[in-house]
Every structure is written in C-alpha cells, then in structure tokens.
C-alpha positions in Angstrom: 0.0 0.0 0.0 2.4 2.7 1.0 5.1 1.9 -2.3 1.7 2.3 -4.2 1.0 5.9 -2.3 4.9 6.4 -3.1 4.5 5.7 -7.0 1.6 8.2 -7.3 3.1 10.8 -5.2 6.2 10.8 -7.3 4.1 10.7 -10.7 2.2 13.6 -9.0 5.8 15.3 -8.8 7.2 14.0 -12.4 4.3 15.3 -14.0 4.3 19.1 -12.5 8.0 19.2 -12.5 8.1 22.0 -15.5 4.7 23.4 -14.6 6.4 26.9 -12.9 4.3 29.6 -14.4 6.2 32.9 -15.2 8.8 30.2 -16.2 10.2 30.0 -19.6 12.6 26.5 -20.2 15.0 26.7 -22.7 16.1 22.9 -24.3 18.7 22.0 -26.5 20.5 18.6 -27.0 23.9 17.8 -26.4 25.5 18.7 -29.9 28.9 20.7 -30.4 29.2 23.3 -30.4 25.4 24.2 -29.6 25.7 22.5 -26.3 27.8 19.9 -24.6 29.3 19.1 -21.0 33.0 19.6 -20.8 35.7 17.4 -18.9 34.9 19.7 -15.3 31.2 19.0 -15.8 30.3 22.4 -17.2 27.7 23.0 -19.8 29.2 25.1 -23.0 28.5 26.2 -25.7 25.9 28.7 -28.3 23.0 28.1 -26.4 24.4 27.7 -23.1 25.4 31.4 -23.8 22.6 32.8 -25.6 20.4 31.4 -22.9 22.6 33.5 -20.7 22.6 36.5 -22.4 18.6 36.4 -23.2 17.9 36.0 -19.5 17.9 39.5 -18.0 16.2 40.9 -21.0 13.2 39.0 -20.5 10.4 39.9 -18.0 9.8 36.6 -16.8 12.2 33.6 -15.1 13.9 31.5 -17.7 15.9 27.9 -17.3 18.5 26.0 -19.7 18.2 22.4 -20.1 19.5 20.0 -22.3 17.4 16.3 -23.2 17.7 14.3 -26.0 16.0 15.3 -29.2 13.1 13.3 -29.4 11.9 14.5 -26.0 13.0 18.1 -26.4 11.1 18.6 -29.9 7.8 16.5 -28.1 7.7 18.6 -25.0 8.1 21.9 -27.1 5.6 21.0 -29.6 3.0 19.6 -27.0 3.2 22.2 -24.4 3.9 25.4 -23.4 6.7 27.3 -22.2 9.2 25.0 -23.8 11.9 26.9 -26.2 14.1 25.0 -28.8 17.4 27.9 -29.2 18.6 25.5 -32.0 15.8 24.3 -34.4 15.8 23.8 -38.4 13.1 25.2 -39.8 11.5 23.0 -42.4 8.5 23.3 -44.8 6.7 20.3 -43.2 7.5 22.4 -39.2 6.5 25.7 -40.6 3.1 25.9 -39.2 3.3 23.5 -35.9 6.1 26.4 -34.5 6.6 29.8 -33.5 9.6 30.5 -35.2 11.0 33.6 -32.9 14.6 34.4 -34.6 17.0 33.0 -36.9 20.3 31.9 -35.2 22.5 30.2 -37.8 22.1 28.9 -41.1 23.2 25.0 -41.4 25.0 23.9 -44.8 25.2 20.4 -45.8 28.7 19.5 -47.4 30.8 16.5 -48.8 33.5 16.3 -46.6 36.6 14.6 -47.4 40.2 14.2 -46.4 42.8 16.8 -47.6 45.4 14.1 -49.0 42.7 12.6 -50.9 43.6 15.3 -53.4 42.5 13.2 -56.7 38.3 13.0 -55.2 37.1 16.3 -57.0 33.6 16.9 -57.6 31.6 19.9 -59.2 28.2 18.2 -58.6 26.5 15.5 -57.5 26.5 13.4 -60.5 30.4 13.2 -60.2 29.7 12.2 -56.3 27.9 8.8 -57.6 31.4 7.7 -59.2 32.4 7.5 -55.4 31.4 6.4 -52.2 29.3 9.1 -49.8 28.4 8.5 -45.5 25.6 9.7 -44.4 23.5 8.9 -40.7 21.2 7.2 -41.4 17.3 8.2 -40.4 18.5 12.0 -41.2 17.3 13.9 -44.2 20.3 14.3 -46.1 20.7 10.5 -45.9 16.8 10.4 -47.8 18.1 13.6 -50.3 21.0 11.2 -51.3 18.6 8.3 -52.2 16.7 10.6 -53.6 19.1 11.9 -55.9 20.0 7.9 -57.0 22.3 7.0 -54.8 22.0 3.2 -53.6 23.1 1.5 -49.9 26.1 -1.0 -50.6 26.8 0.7 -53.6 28.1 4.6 -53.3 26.1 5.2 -50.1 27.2 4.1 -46.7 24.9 4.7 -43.8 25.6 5.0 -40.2 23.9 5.1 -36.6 26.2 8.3 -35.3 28.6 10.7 -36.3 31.7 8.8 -34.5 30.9 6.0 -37.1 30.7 8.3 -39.9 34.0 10.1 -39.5 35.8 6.8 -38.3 35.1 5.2 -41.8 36.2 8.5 -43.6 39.7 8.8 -41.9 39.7 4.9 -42.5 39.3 5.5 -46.1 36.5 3.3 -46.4 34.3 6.1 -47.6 35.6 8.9 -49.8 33.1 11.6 -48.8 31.2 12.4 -45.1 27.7 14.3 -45.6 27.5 16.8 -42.8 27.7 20.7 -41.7 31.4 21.7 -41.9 31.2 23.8 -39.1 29.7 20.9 -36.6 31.7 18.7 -38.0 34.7 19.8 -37.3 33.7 18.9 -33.3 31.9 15.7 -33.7 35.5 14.7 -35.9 37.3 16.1 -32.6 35.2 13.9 -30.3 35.4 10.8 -32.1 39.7 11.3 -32.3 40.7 12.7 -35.2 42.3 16.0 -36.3 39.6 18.1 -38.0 42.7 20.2 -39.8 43.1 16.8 -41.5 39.4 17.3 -43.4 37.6 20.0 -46.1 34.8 21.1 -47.7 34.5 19.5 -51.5 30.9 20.3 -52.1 28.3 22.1 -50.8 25.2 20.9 -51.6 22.6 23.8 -51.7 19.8 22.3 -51.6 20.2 21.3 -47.8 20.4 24.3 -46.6 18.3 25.6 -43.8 18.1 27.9 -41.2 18.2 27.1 -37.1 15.7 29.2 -35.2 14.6 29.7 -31.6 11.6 28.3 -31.7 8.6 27.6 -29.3 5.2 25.4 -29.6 1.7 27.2 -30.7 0.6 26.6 -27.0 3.0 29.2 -25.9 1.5 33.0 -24.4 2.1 35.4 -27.3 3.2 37.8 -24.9 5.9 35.4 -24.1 6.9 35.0 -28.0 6.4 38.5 -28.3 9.3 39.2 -25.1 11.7 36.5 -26.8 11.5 37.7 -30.0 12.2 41.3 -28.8 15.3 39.9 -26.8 16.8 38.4 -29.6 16.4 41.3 -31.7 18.1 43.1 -28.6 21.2 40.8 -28.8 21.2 41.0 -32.4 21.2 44.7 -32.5 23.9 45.4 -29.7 26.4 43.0 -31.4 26.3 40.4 -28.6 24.4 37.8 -31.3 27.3 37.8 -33.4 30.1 37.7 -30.3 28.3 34.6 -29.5 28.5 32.7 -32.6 31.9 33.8 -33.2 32.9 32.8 -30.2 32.4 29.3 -30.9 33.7 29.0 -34.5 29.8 30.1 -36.4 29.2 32.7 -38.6 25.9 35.1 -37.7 23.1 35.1 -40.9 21.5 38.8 -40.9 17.5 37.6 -41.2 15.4 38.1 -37.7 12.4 36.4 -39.6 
C-alpha cells in the first residue's frame, strides 16, 4: 500500500516538475558546439550562452536544459513554455512552430580528407562515381537516395557521427555528408584532427536555417518578449560575439 502511495506521489511530482508559471525552459541537445558538457562538468557552448545573455532581457524567469532530441522537440511542440534555441526550420514544421529568430544557417557538405587530393567533384552526378556516409534516419541520408544514390553501392549509412567520420579517416568512404562547421567537433570527439578534413561540395539544396523556436501553445506575450530579446542581442552585437565565439558565422535575417 504505501510503495503504491509512493508511486503516485512521485508521478504527482514528475508530472508538474516543469509546470512553474512565469517560467520560460529553454532545451537543447547535447551537440557541439550548440551544447555539450566539458571534462569539469560544465555546460558550454551557443546556447548555453545565448540562454545567458537572453535571460535579463526577458520579463519573466527563464531555465537551460539539455534532453535528448526526441523528447525536447515533443515537450516543445506539445506544451507550453518550452523553447528549442537551435531548431531547423523545415517546410513540413512551418506551421506546428513559433519561429522567434534565426540563429544560424546550417549547410550540408561533402567532406573529405585533404590528402585525398585526386576525389574532385563539381556536382552530384560526379559524387555517384564514389562512395558518400551519411547517418542514417536524417534527411540528407533520404536527399541522397533521392538523388540515386543506392546503400552498398556509393552510399554508406551509419547510426552516429563517430561512425561516420571513423570510416572517412579509414578511407572506407571517400566523402562524409554533414555541416562543416559541426563537423569539425563531432570529428574532434570521435579522435581525429579536424585540420586533416575540407569542404568538396556544398550541396545547396540542404540548406536551412536554425531558429529559436517555441510550440503554438506558448502566451504570445511570451513569444512577443523573446523575439524582442533576440532582436536586442542582435542589435547590440552580442548575437554575433556569441556565434563567433564558438567558431559560427551570424546570418543577418530576424524572420
């Protein structure tokens, strides 16, 4: 009887542990440089530090939290008062979001290894003559098949990152689809020397915008109060110190 009491009473708690009002929560997952935990335990990273600097400009409490995707993009599309700082804005999202600011703009490349000097490409046609990694589940995996490309045959598709660049510095793949500048840490965190990789390709059609985003469910005067505080950092420069700061070039839209 009493570990039945205990179950409820912690389900009670579980299920009200976000529901602060005059709260805003702010999620990301753990990607590089957007967000990770260091080697002391620390949270760094762009939205650790434009979390940070919205905080003070906004008239109501705010929080930073990281989860992993699946959970982070639920809660902030269900509810209220959840905040994505790092979300891709894609036709099939534009009208299940507020999308309160753009933050960065994310560009799909082929990667390869600088002493692979003789894999040159001008377009994607000339990628099918060699073999391209991709994760698999993401949406430049589906583009590739889309274009023609074919598992076993020039396409390679992993589970995570640390797969992906492992079989590029192994040579077992002559290109790595991904974002150069993101790259550059997952390559770090899986052991290799990012200086050792460059952009071949950029693929244009990939390209997409990261916004701070929140769910329909939120207040407007909320959305209205972020979207004035990131215009606020955007105006006074401290936007762009941010990005800059971690290796990411600032786009000019507010949209």
């Amino acid at each position: 009887m009493f570990r039945s009491i205990w179950i409820y009473l912690l389900l009670i708690v579980n299920s009200s542990a976000y529901a602060t009002p005059n709260h805003i929560y702010f999620l990301s997952e753990i990607t590089p440089p957007y967000y990770w935990i260091d080697e002391n335990g620390k949270a760094q990273g762009v939205n650790v530090d434009l979390a940070n600097a919205l905080k003070p400009l906004l008239p109501f409490t705010s929080s930073l939290e990281h989860m992993p995707w699946a959970r982070a993009y639920q809660e902030t599309h269900e509810k209220p008062d959840f905040v994505l700082l790092s979300l891709l804005k894609t036709p099939k999202r534009e009208d299940q979001f507020e999308w309160l600011g753009a933050v960065n703009h994310m560009q799909a490349a082929l990667i390869r290894l600088k002493r692979k000097d003789n894999a040159h490409i001008t377009s994607l046609d000339d990628a099918k003559n060699f073999r391209i990694g991709s994760i698999r589940g993401y949406g430049s995996a589906s583009f590739l098949q889309q274009q023609g490309f074919e598992e076993n045959r020039n396409l390679a598709l992993v589970t995570k990152p640390a797969i992906l660049w492992k079989l590029l510095y192994m040579e077992r793949i002559d290109f790595a689809l991904a974002n150069f500048e993101t790259g550059k840490y997952e390559i770090n965190d899986a052991g290799f020397n990012p200086n050792d990789v460059t952009s071949e390709y950029v693929i244009k059609a990939l390209g997409a915008d990261l916004f701070v985003a929140t769910g329909l469910k939120t207040e407007q005067d909320k959305v209205i109060s972020i979207k004035n505080a990131l215009s606020i950092l955007k105006a006074n420069g401290e936007y762009a110190r941010i990005l800059k700061k971690w290796g990411l070039e600032p786009i000019e839209s507010t949209q």
